[in-house]
N, C-alpha and C positions, 0 to 999 in steps of 0.2 A: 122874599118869595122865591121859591126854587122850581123848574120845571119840570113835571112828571119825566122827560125823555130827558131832561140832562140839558138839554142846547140852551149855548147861555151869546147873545150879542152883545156888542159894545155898540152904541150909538153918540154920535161925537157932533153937536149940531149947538151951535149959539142961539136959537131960534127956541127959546121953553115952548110956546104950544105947539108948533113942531117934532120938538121934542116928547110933548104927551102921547099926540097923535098918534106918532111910529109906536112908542113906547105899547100904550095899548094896542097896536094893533099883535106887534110881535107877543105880548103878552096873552093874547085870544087864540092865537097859534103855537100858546104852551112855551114860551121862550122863557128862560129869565133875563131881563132888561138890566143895563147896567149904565147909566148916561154919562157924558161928560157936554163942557158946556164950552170946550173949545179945542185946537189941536193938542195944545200942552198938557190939559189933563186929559187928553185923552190918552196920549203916550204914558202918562202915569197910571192911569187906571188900567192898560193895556199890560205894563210892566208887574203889578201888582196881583194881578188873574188870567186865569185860561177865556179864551173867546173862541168861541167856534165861527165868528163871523165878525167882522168889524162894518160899520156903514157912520161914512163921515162926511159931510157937509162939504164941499169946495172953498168955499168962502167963510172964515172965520177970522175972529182977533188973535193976538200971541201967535200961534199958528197955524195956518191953512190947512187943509186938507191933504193937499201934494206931499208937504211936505210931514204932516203929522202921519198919511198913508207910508211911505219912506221909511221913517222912524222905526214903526210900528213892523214894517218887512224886514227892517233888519235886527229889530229884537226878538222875532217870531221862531220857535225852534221849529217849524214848520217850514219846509223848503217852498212850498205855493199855498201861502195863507188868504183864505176868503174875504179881502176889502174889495169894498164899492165906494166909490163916490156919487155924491146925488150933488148935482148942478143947476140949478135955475139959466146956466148961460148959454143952454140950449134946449130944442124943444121936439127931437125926434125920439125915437124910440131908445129903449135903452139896449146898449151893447157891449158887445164883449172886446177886446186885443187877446190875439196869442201871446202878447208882451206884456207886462203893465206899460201905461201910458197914463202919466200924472201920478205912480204910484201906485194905480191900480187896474186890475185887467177888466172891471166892469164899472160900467159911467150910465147910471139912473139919472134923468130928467127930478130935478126933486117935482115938478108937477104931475107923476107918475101916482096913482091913489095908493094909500098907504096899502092893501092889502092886496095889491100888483107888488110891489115893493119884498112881502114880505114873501108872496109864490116865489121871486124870484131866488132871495136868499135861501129859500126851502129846496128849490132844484139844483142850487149851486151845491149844498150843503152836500144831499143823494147822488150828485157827479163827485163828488170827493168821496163819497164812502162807499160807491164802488170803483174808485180809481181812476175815474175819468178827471181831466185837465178842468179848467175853469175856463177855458174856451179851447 
């Protein structure tokens, strides 16, 4: 499935109905979805295609989040590439670093609904495409 506008995420979550969920949602907002089912293939699927966006799970097997966020920044030909992590091991609103901090500059509650989730990556996206930082 390809998306009329082009924008394509990577979604990196051990979690499959989690995994649907995001999936359709970013899918309803014309994305094309790309999964992986933990940090290792997510750096592989990362390595493999263009993403306009990465959103990766904190907690996984093989490898976490941090460090598959990491990874994934330093393979990036993208000087400030769009990763988020989504965390269950907090419960306030999601926010940004001027830094990355864990890998990435924006940390989603994964209790955040999925089409909260997906605004968010859609405004992150429109600050990079006109030139503004990701915080």
């Amino acid at each position: 499935m390809t998306a009329e506008n082009g924008r394509k995420i990577l979604l990196v979550d051990d979690d499959k109905f989690f995994q649907k969920v995001m999936s359709d949602a970013f899918e309803g907002a014309g994305f094309t979805v790309v999964t992986a089912g933990d940090g290792q293939a997510g750096v592989e699927a990362y390595a493999q295609g263009r993403f306009d966006a990465v959103v990766l799970d904190l907690v996984m097997p093989r490898m976490g989040g941090v460090s598959a966020s990491l990874e994934i920044a330093r393979l990036s030909q993208d000087p400030d590439p769009v990763l988020i992590l989504l965390t269950s091991m907090f419960q306030g609103a999601p926010h940004e670093h001027p830094i990355p901090e864990m890998g990435a500059k924006v940390h989603i509650p994964k209790s955040t609904p999925p089409l909260d989730i997906v605004i968010i990556v859609e405004q992150l996206l429109e600050r990079k495409r006109r030139g503004f930082s990701a915080a």
